[in-house]
N, C-alpha and C positions, 0 to 999 in steps of 0.2 A: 218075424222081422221086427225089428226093435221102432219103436215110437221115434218120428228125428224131432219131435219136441225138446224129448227129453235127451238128444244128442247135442253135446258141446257143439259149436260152431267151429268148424276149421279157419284158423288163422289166428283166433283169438286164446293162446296156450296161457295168458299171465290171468284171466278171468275163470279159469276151471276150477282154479284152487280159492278164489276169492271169498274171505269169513261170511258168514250170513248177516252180520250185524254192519260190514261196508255196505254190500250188495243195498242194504235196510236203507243206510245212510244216503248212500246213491239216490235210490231211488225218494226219500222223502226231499232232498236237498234239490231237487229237481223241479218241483211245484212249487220250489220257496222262491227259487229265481225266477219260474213264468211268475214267479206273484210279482217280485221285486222289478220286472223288466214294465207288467202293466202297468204298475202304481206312476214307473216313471211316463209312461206313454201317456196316461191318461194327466197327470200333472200337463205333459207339454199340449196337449191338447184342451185344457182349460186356459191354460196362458195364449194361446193362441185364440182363443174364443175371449177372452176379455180384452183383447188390443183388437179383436173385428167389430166386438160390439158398441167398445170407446168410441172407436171409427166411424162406424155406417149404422150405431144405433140397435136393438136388437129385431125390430122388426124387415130390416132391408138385410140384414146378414144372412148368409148361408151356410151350409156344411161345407160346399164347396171351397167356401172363400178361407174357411175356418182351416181344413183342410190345406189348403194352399199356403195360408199362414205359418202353419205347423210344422211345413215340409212332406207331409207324406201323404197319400192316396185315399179318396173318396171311398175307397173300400176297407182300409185301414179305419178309417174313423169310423166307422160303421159296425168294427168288431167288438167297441166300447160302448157307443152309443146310437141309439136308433134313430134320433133325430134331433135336431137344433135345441128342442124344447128341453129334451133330456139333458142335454149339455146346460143349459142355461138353470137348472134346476139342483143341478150337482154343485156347478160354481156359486149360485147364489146360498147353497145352503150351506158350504163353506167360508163363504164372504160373513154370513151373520154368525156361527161358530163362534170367529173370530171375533166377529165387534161386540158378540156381548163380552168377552172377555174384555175386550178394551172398554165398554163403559163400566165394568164393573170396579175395572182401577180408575177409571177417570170418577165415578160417583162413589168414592171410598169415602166413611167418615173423614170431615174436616174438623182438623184441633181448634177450639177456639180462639189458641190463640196466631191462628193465620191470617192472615189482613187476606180481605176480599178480594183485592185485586191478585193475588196471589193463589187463591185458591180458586176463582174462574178461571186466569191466566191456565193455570196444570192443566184444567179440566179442557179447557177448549183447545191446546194442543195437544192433547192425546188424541182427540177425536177427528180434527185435522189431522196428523198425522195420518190416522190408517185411512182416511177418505182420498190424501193425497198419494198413497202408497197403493191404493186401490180403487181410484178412479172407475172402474168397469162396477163397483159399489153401489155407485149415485145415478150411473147410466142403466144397469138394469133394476136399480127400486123405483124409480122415475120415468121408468121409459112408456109410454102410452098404451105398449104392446104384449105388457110380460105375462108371463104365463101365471095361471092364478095361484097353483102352491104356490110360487113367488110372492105372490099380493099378502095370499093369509098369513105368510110368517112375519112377512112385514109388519103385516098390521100388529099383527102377537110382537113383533120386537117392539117396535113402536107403543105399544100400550105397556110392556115391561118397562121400558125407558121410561117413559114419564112418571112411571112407580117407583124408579129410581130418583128421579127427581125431586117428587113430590117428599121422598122420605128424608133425602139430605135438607131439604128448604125448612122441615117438620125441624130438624134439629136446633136449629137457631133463630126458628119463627114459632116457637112453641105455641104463641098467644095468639097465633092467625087462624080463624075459622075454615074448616077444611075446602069448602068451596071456594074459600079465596087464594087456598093453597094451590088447589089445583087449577084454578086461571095462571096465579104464576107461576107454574109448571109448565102450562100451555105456551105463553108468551115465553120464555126462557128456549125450548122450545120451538118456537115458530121461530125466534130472532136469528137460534142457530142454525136454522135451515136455510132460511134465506141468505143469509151470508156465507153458506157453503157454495150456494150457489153462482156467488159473485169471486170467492176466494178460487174455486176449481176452472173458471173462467180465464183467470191472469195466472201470469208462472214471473217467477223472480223477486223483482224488490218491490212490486204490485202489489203480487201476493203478499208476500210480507203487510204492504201495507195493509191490506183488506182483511188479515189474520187480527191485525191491530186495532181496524174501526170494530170487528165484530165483539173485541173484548170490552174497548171503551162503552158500546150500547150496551152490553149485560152489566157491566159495572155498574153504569149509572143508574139503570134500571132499578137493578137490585139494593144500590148503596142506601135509599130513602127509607125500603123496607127493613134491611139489617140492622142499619143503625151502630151504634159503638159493639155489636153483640161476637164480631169477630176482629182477632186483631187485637185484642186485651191482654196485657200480661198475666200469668198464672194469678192467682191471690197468695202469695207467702204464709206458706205457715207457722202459726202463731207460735 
């Protein structure tokens, strides 16, 4: 008596004749859309975890809540991730992804011939930008509670940054002793944190404003240091 493995299924007559290289296609095109339907799942379940943790902070948040943000079931979120932390470790290491990409255009060689205020102004709205476009950023690198990969990449982003710093300040402070490079790295630095903190605070013509004091303090800061060395027209050639 014959194998019913190896028997076509009745009902289905248009798949008996069906090439081997569809049947192939079928079935790889299959794993591409459970891929494609997760990526979407797990995107809204990060976005859903960064508007709980804006909200209630990361250590008062839950899965639950996370979950309920999200729209879908405590057990659904559980088919992505095993717990809060995991969640919180996924999005933060796509949050810095991203922000080094953004200081690497915001700390790009400046031309000489850029006026200061012009080339802090670029730099400190690029940075604002993505902090205001990703708020849940500041909330889990800041937060009292976060989980420690969290802490150590930060700190690795955080020590990359100020190497970024240090090497644009190196450009047109050629003649500054490296230690004093890296204090004004520090303070450059420390001014922009603090004022992200007052800027993420207000929303509107506030913000605006408080975008404006944090450029004023680094300009003047820095104007006494620079000196005429940016902001100079080309030298024409002879």
């Amino acid at each position: 008596m014959p194998d019913k493995s190896d028997t076509p299924e009745q009902g289905r007559p248009a798949e008996q004749g069906r090439p081997a290289a569809q049947a192939q296609a079928t079935e790889q095109g299959q794993p591409r859309r459970r891929q494609a339907r997760g990526e979407r799942r797990i995107a809204q379940l990060l976005e859903a975890a960064a508007s709980v943790f804006c909200t209630t902070g990361y250590t008062a948040a839950s899965t639950n809540a996370i979950a309920r943000e999200a729209g879908v079931s405590p057990g659904t979120l559980y088919q992505f991730f095993p717990n809060k932390e995991a969640i919180a470790i996924e999005l933060g290491d796509r949050l810095m992804h991203e922000m080094r990409e953004t200081y690497g255009a915001a700390l790009a060689p400046v031309d000489p011939t850029t006026p200061l205020e012009d080339a802090v102004g670029a730099a400190v709205d690029r940075f604002i930008a993505f902090n205001c476009d990703h708020p849940v950023f500041f909330a889990l690198m800041h937060g009292p509670d976060i989980p420690g990969r969290i802490t150590e990449e930060h700190d690795a982003l955080h020590a990359t940054l100020l190497a970024r710093i240090e090497d644009l300040l190196s450009s047109f402070l050629p003649d500054v002793a490296p230690a004093d490079l890296s204090r004004t790295a520090h303070m450059c630095l420390g001014l922009y944190k603090a004022g992200l903190e007052l800027i993420l605070g207000h929303e509107g013509a506030e913000r605006a404003a408080y975008v404006q004091e944090l450029k004023n303090a680094l300009i003047r800061y820095l104007a006494p240091l620079v000196g005429d060395r940016l902001g100079r027209p080309a030298t024409p050639t002879p």
